[in-house]
C-alpha positions as CSV (number, residue, x, y, z in Angstrom):
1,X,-55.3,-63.5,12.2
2,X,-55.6,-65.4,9.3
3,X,-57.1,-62.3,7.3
4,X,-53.9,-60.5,8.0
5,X,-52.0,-63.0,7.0
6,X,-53.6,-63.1,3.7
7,X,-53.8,-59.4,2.7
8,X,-50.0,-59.2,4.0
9,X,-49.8,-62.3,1.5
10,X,-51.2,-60.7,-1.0
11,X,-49.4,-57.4,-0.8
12,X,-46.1,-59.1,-1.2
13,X,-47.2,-61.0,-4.4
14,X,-48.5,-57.6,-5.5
15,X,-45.1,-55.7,-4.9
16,X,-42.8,-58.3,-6.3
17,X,-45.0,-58.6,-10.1
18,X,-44.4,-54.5,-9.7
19,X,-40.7,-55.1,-9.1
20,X,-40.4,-57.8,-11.8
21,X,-42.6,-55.8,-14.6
22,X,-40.4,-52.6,-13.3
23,X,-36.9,-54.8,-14.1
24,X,-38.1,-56.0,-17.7
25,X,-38.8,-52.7,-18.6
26,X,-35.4,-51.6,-17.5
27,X,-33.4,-54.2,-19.5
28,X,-35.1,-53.1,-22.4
29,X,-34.5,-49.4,-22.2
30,X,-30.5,-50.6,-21.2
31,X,-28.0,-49.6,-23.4
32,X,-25.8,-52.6,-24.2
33,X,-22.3,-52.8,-22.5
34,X,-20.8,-52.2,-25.5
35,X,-22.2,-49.0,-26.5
36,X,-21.9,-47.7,-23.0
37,X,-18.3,-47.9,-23.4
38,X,-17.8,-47.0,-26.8
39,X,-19.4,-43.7,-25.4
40,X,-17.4,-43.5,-22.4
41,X,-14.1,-43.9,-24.4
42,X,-14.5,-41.0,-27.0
43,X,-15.4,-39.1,-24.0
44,X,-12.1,-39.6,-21.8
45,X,-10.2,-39.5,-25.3
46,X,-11.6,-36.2,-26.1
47,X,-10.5,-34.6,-22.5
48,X,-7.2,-36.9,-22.2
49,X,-6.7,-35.1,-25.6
50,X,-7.4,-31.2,-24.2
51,X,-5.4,-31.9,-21.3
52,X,-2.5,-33.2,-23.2
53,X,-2.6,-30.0,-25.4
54,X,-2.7,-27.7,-22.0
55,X,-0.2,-30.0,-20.3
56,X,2.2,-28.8,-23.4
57,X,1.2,-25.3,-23.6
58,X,2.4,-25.0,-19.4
59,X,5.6,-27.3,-20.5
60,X,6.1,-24.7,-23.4
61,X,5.6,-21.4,-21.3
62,X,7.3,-22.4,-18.1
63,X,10.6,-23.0,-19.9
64,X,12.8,-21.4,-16.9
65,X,14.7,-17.6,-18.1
66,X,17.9,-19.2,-17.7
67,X,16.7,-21.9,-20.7
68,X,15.5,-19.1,-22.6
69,X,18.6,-16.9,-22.1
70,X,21.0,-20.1,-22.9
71,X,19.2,-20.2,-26.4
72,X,19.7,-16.5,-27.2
73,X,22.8,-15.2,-28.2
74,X,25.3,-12.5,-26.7
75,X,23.5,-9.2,-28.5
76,X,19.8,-11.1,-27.6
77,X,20.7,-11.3,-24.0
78,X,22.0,-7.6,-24.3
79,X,18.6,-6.4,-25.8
80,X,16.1,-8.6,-23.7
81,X,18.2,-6.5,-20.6
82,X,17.6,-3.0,-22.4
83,X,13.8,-3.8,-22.6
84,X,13.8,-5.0,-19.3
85,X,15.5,-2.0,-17.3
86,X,13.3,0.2,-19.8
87,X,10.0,-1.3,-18.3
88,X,10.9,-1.2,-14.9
89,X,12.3,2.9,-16.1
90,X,8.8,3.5,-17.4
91,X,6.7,1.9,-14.7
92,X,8.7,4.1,-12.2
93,X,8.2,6.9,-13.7
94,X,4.6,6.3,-14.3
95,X,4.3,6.1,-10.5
96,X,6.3,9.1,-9.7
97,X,3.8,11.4,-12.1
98,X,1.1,9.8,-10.5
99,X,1.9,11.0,-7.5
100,X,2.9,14.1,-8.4
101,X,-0.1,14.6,-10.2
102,X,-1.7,13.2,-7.0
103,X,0.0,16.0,-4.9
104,X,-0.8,18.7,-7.1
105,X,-4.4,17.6,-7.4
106,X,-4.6,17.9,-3.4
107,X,-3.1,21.0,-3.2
108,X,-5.4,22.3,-6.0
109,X,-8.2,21.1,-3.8
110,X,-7.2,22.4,-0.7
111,X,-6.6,25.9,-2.2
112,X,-10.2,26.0,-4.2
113,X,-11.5,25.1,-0.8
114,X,-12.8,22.0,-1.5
115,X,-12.6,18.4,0.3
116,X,-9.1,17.1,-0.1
117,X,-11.0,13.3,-0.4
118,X,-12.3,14.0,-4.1
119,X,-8.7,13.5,-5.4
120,X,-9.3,9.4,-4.4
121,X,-11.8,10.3,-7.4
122,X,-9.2,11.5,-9.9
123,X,-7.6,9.8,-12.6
124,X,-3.8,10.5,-12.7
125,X,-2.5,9.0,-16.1
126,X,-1.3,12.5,-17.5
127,X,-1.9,16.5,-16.1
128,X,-4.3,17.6,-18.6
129,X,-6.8,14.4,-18.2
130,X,-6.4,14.8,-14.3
131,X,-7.1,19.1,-14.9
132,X,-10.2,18.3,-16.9
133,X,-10.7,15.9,-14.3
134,X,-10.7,18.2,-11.2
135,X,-12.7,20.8,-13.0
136,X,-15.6,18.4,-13.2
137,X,-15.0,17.2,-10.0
138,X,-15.6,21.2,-8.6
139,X,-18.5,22.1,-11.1
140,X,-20.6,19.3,-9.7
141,X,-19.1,19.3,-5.9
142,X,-20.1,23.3,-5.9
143,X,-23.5,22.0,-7.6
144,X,-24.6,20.1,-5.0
145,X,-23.6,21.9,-2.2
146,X,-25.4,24.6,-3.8
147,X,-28.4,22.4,-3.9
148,X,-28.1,21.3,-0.5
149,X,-28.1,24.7,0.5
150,X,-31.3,26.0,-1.3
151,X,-32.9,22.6,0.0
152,X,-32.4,23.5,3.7
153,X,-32.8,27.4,2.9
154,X,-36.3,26.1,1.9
155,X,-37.6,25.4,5.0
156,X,-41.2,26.8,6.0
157,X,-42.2,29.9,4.7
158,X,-43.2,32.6,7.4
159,X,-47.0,32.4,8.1
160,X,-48.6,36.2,6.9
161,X,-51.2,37.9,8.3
162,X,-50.8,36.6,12.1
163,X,-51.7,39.4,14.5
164,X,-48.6,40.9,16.3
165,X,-48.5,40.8,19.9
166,X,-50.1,43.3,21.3
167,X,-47.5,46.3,21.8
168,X,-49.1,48.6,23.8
169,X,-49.7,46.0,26.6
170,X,-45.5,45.7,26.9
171,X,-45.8,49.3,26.8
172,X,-47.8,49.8,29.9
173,X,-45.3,47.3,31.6
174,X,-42.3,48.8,30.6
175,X,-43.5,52.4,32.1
176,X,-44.5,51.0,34.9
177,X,-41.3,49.1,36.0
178,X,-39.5,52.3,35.1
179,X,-41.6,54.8,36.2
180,X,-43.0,53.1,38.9
């Protein structure tokens, strides 16, 4: 008993010098208070200062239209309306030729016998890019099924030279189930 006592003894005296040399060695490599500060500081004052300038920008862009419109004067209001009604005119009729490109490229399709999917494919910013388009489109669809095709048409080729079956023994049968 006393021998464990002794080694446990031991092992603790052992463990704290460790923990003592391990906490001299750590105050020495320790940056003074001071300095850890210092350092901390320019790094909050260098964010507080990005968010500031962000904070503004927002503040500077989300002025309200009715703030921006109380600034402007009578003819300013008139034109900002103009450009306005002529965006929403142009995106309108952006959609509308798209989807009568759209319709035309389906019917186009359907009439060239071709899968009325591929116009998902098509681009439909103005007729002649959606034409050169859907001529693509068929050149390669008809490509590939014409590959397809000569892929299956493949197959195995007939085997040559394999003796027929041997006619004159059908012959002999067929005379006698007509002829008795």
């Amino acid at each position: 008993m006393s021998e464990v006592n002794t080694e446990t003894t031991e092992t603790t005296q052992a463990e704290q010098g460790a923990t003592e040399g391990a906490k001299t060695e750590q105050t020495e490599k320790m940056i003074p208070q001071s300095q850890m500060n210092a350092v901390i500081d320019k790094k909050f004052a260098k964010i507080e200062a990005k968010h500031r300038e962000e904070i503004e920008r927002v503040r500077q862009e989300s002025l309200t239209e009715g703030q921006k419109l109380a600034k402007m004067s009578n003819d300013e209001r008139e034109q900002l309306k103009r450009e306005e009604n002529e965006k929403k005119l142009a995106a309108r009729e952006q959609e509308i030729t798209r989807r009568e490109l759209r319709a035309e490229a389906k019917s186009q399709l359907s009439d060239k016998g071709l899968p009325v999917e591929l116009a998902e494919i098509l681009p439909y910013s103005d007729a002649e890019g959606t034409n050169t388009a859907l001529e693509a489109v068929e050149k390669v669809f008809r490509l590939a099924v014409e590959k397809g095709i000569n892929e299956r048409l493949k197959g195995n080729p007939p085997k040559i030279n394999q003796p027929a079956a041997n006619v004159t023994d059908y012959k002999d049968e067929i005379k006698k189930a007509i002829f008795g």
